[in-house]
N, C-alpha and C positions, 0 to 999 in steps of 0.2 A: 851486325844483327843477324839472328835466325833466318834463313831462307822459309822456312813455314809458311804455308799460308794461316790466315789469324784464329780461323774456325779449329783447325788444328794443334794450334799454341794453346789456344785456351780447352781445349777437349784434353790433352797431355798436361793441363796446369793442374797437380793437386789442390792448389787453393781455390779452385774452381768449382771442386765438386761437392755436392750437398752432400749434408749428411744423412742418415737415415731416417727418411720423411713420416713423420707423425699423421696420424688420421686429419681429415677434413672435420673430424666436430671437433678435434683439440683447435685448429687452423678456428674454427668459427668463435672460438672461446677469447684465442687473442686480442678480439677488438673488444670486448668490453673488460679485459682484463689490463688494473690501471694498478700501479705501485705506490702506494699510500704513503708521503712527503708532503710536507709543507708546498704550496706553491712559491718558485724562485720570484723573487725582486729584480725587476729590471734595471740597467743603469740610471744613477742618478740624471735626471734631467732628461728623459726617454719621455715625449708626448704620450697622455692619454691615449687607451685606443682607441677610443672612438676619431682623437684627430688623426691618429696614424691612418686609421681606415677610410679619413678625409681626402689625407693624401693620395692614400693608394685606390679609391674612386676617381679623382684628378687623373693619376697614371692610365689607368684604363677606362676612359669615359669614350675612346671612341670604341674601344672593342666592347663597351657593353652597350653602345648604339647599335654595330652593326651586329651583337647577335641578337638584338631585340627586334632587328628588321629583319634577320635570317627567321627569325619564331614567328613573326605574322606572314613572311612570306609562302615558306614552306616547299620552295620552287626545289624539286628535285637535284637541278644543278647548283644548289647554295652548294650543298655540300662538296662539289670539288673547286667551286669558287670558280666559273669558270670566265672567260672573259667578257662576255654580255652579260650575265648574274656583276661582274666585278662592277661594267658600266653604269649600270642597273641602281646599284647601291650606292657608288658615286654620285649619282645625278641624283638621287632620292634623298641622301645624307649631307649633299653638299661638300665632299670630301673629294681628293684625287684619289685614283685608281690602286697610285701608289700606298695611300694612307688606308685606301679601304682594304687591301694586302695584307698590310701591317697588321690592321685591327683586327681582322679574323685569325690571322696565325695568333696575336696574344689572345683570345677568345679561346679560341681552343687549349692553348697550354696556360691557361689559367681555369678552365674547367666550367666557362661561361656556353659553351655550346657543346655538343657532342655528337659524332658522328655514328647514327645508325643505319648500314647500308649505304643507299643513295641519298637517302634525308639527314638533315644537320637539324637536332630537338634541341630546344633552352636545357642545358644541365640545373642543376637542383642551386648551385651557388647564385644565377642568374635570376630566380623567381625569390632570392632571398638576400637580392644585393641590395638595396634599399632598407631592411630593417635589422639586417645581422650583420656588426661590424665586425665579428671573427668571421666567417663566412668569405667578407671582403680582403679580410687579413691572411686566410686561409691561402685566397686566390690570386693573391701576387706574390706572397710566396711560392706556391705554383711557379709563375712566370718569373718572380727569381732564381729558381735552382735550375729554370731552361733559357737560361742567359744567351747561352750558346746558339740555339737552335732559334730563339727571337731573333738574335742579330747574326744573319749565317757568316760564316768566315771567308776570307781572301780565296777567290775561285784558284790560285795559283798556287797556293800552301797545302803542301803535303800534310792528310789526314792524320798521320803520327806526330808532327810538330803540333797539329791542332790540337788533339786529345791529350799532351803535354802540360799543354799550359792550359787547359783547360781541370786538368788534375791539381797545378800547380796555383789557380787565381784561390784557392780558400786561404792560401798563408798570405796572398796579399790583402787578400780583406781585413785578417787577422789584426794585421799593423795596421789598416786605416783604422780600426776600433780602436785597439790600444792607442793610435796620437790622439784620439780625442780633437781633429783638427786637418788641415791641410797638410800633403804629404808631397812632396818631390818625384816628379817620374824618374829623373837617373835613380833616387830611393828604392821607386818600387820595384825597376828596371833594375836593378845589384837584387832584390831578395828574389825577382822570377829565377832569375838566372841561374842563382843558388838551387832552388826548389827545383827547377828542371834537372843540373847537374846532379841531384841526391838521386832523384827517379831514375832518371838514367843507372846511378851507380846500385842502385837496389835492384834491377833488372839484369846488370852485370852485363849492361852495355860500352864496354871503355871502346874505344876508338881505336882504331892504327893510324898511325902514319899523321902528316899536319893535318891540323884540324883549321877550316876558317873561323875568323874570331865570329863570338855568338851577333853580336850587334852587327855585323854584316849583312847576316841575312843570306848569304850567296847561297845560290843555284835551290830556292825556294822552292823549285819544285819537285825535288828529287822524295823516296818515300823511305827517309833518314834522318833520324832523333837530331842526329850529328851537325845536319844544317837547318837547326831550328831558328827561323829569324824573330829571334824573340822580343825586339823592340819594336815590330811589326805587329807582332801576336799581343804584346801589351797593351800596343792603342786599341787594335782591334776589341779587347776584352774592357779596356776602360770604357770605349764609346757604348759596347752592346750593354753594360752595365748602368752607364748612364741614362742608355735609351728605355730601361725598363723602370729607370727612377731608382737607382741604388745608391749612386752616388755623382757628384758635380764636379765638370771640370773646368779649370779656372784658365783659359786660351791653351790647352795643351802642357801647362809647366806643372801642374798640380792637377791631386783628385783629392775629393772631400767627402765621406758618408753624407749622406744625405738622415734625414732620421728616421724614416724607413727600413734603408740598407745598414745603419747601425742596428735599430732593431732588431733586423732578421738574422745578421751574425749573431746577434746574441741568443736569439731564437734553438741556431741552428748546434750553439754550445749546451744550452739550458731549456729546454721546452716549455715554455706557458703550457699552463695545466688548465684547462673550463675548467671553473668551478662547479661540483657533481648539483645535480638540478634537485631540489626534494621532489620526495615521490608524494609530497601532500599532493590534495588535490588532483589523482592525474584519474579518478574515477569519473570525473565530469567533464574530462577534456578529448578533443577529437582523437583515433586513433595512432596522426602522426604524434602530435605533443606531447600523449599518454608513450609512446612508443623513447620519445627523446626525452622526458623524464625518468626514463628507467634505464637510460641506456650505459649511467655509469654506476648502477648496481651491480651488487654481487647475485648471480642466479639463483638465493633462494629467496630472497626479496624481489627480486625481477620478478618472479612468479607469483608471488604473493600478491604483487598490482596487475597481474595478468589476469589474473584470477577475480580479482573484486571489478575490476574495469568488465571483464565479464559478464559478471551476473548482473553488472548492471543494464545490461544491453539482451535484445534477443539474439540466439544464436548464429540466423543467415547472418543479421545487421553485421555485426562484431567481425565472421569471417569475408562478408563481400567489403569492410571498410577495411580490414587486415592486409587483404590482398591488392586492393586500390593501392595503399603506400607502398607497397611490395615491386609493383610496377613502376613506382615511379625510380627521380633520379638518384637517391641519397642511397649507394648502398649499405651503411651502416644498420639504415631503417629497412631495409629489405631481408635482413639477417637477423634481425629482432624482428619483425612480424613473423617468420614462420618460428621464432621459438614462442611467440605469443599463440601462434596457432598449434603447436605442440601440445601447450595445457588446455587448448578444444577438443583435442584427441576424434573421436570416430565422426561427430558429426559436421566434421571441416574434412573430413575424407572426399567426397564428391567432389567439391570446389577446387580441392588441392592438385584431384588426379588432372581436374579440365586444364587447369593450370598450368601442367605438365607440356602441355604442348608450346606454351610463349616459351623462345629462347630464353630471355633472361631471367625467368622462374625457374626454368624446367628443371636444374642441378635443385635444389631448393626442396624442389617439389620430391623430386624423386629421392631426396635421402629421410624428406620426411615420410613419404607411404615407407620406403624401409625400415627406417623406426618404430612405424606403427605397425607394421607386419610384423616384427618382434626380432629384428634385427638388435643386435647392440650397437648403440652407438659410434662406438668407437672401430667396427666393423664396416658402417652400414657405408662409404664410400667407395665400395666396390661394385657398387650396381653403377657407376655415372662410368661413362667410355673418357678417354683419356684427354679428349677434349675438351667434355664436359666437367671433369676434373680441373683444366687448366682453366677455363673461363670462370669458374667459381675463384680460385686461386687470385684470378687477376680482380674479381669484383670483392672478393674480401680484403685484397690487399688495397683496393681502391678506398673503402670502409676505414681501413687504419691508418693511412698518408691524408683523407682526409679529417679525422677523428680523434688519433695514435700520435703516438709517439715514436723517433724514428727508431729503440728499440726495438718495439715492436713489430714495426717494419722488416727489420733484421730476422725476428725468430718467426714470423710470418717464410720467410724465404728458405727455410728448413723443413715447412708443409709440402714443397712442391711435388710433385708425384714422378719429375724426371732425377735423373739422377746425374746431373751434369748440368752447369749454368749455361756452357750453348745449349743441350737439348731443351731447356725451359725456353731460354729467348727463342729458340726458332719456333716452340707451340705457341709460345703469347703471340708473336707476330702474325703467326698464322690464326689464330683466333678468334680476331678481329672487334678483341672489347671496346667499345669507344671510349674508356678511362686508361686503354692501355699506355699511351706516352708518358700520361700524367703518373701512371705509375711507377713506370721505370725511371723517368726523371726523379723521382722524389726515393725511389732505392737508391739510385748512382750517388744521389746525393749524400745519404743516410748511412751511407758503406763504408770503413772504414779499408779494405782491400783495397788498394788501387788499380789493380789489374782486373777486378772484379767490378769496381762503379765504371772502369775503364770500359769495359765487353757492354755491360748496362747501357750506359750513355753511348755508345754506337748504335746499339739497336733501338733506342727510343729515336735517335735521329733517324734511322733508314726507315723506323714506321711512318714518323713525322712528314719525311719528305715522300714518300709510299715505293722507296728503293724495297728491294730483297732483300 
């Protein structure tokens, strides 16, 4: 293997590097930019959502306990979870220290809380888990494509054997969907083994000299592809997998989908589409739901219920309720309120500038006063500083992994304003969005580069854990 160190590898990788980044309002366009198709049919005999969403309520019922205690608390130390906070919520929830651990790490990589600063706020999925069964379906898929990072790996295995098989566990899911049934660990144990072997040979890592056999495992902790102990890293990844509710294992000899973890393969081949909401009626409806009935129009319909939902309202009303959803947690709806405020044009000026000052309006703000100073559009991204650039990036890209398609996803990550996928991951880290895990998680995912979800899924871990 390369002596490189990996910031390096991947800074010299050409398939690393973006291409030439389009404007920030092309980047705002993506999310409600949807490809006109029938929606797919799920496999025969796939639960209703709503029971899917039953189950996946079941999976995370303690993580939506403990961040419904972290929202009344509000204790500055929720948010590092620290060990009296941990006590705290054990002896109040009735749970172990250990469980309460558990349930805030899936909280967080499921999008049920989120970290501002020193404070942990309810994320938008949390104030909408009881009546929105995609919302719920949204959020464990979340917490399934952060398999990894819910059940952390053997302290003793070297991070390259980890990020292998963690490359490598989609072709095993693949085959537990295709049996339709219970599958054999030496099974799945023969296809990892393969699927590591091709990576390996696609990176044009051969080996010298003898090699220990894979199933050995030997010298686990060395930082080489070569002694990957892969029937180590199997259980490892059946257990983390079973622990998020993906799939059942029958005493170690077998794993089975579960109908959830069938679902979401299938999910992650074919995207269920929400059906586009009509824009009847969204004249009488409060700003969010007027906001989330237009939000799978084409913009000059968008504008056209911008416009009537308008005049139906006085001007402050309209722009202080625009900007209320603006602030809250659903970036999708933060990105349609200011093009709702867009068709206010001068006298949302005032409101927009004070606005300017909250962190997570302020990009928002400032490319809309550029607009209306006569900026072009497609210009007007040059007034935000490069950070403010990146944190729009990561809150629209939050808008489409939660909203989107993971197409989308994809052409979203050709907006970025760096010109290198380390130099992007080192500004997202450094940025400090509270959607940032969930959204590297759900690119790594979405990525068809392996070297590219690879670099991804390291940095969503080193935020996760708060490494460098």
């Amino acid at each position: 293997m390369t002596s490189r160190k990996p910031d390096e590898q991947l800074a010299r990788n050409t398939r690393l590097r973006l291409v030439r980044p389009r404007s920030l309002a092309t980047a705002r366009r993506a999310v409600t930019t949807r490809r006109t198709r029938p929606a797919p049919r799920p496999p025969e005999g796939t639960p209703a959502p709503s029971e899917l969403a039953r189950q996946a309520r079941t999976v995370l019922a303690d993580a939506v306990r403990i961040a419904r205690w972290a929202a009344v608390e509000r204790d500055p130390s929720t948010a590092q979870l620290t060990d009296r906070t941990q006590e705290r919520a054990a002896a109040a929830l009735e749970l172990t220290p250990l469980q309460v651990r558990a349930g805030w790490d899936r909280a967080r990589l499921a999008g049920l809380v989120e970290l501002h600063g020193d404070t942990a706020r309810p994320g938008w999925r949390l104030r909408a888990w009881d009546r929105d069964d995609m919302a719920v379906l949204r959020g464990w898929v979340a917490l399934f494509d952060a398999w990894s990072l819910a059940h952390p790996a053997p302290d003793d295995v070297a991070p390259t054997a980890v990020a292998e098989v963690v490359e490598a566990v989609p072709q095993v899911l693949s085959l537990l969907q295709l049996s339709a049934g219970p599958v054999l660990v030496p099974v799945l144990l023969d296809l990892l083994q393969q699927r590591v072997a091709e990576l390996r040979e696609e990176r044009c890592e051969v080996p010298y000299g003898p090699q220990p056999d894979a199933q050995s495992g030997a010298d686990s902790g060395a930082d080489s592809g070569a002694d990957v102990p892969v029937s180590l890293l199997l259980g490892w990844a059946l257990q983390g997998l079973s622990s998020v509710g993906a799939l059942t294992l029958d005493m170690g000899r077998s794993a089975t989908l579960t109908p959830l973890g069938n679902w979401a393969v299938w999910v992650k081949l074919e995207q269920i589409c929400v059906a586009a909401q009509s824009p009847a009626g969204n004249i009488e409806q409060s700003a969010e739901d007027m906001l989330r009935g237009c939000a799978r129009l084409t913009p000059g319909p968008a504008r056209a219920e911008y416009r009537a939902w308008l005049a139906a309202r006085t001007v402050s009303s309209a722009v202080t309720e625009l900007l209320a959803v603006a602030r809250g947690e659903d970036a999708l709806l933060r990105g349609l309120a200011f093009e709702a405020l867009r068709v206010v044009g001068a006298p949302a000026e005032a409101e927009v500038r004070a606005a300017a000052v909250e962190p997570s309006l302020r990009p928002y703000a400032l490319l809309w006063l550029a607009e209306y100073e006569g900026a072009d559009p497609e210009d007007a991204a040059e007034v935000l500083t490069r950070e403010e650039a990146t944190w729009l990036w990561v809150d629209t890209a939050a808008a489409v992994a939660d909203h989107g398609e993971p197409q989308l996803l994809l052409r979203h990550l050709d907006s970025a304003v760096q010109g290198t996928v380390p130099a992007l991951l080192e500004a997202v880290r450094a940025g400090g969005h509270p959607r940032t895990v969930q959204v590297l998680v759900a690119l790594a995912a979405a990525h068809p580069d392996p070297a590219l979800a690879k670099a991804v899924r390291r940095a969503a871990f080193q935020v996760h854990t708060g490494g460098v």
